[in-house]
RORO-774560 format. One record per residue (C-alpha): x, y, z; residue in one letter. Coordinates in steps of 0.2 Angstrom, whole numbers, plus 2048, in hexadecimal, padded with zeros to 3 digits. Each point is the difference from the previous one (the first is absolute). Layout:
% RORO-774560
  c1  c2  c3 r
   X   Y   Z A
...
% end
This chain:
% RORO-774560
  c1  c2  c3 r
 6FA 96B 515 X
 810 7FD 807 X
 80F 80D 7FF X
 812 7FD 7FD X
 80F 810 7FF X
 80D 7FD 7F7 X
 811 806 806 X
 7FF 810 7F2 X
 7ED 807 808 X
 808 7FC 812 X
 80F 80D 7FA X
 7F3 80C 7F8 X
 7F5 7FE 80D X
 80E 808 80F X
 801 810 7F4 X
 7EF 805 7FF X
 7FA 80C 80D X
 7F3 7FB 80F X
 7F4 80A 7F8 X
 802 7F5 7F0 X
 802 7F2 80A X
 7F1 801 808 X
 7F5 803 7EC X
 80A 7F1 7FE X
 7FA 7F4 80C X
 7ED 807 7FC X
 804 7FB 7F0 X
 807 7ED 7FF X
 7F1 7FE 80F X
 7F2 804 7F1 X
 80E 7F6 7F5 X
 7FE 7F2 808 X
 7ED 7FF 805 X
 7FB 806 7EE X
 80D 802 7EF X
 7F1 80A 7FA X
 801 80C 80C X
 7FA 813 7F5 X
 80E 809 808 X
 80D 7F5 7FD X
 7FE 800 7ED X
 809 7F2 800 X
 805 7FA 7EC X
 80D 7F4 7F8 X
 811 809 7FC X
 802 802 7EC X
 80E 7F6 7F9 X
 804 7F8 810 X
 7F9 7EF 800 X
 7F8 7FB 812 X
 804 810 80A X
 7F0 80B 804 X
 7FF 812 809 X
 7F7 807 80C X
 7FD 812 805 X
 805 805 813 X
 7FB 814 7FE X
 803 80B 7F3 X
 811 7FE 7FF X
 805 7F2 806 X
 7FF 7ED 7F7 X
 804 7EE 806 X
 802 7F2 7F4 X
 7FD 7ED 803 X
 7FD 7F0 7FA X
 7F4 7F3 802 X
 803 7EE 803 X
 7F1 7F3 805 X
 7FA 809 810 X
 80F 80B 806 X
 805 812 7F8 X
 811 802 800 X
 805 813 803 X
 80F 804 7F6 X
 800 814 801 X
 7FA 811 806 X
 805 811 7FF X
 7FA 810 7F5 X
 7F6 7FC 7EF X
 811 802 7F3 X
 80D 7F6 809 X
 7F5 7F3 806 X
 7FA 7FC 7EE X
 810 7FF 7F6 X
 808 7F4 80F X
 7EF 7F6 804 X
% end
């Protein structure tokens, strides 16, 4: 699948740490090749129509939505923040 960032993940994404950044990328890689990739755990977002999660490590989430073959990214950061502003 294709992947597209939206202007909000690009922001997020400059905060994370390296160390974050580099789960990250490990992360949309097996995103990308497999949606059902076990560590992702990836799962619709109750009461938000069309926007799905995805697991980066125990802390940190990314959220992001699905449109014909692209994944857009629309955040990432730690599990509480990331989830109420997907």
């Amino acid at each position: 699948m294709k992947i597209t960032r939206t202007a909000k993940f690009k922001k997020a994404w400059v905060e994370l740490s390296e160390e974050e950044k580099d789960l990250a990328r490990k992360a949309l890689k097996n995103l990308a090749t497999d949606l059902r990739y076990p560590a992702l755990r990836v799962k619709k977002m109750q009461g938000v129509e069309h926007i799905w999660e995805a697991r980066v490590s125990r802390s940190l989430r990314m959220t992001f939505e699905i449109q014909g073959n692209t994944i857009i990214l629309r955040n990432i950061g730690r599990h509480d923040e990331t989830l109420e502003h997907p």
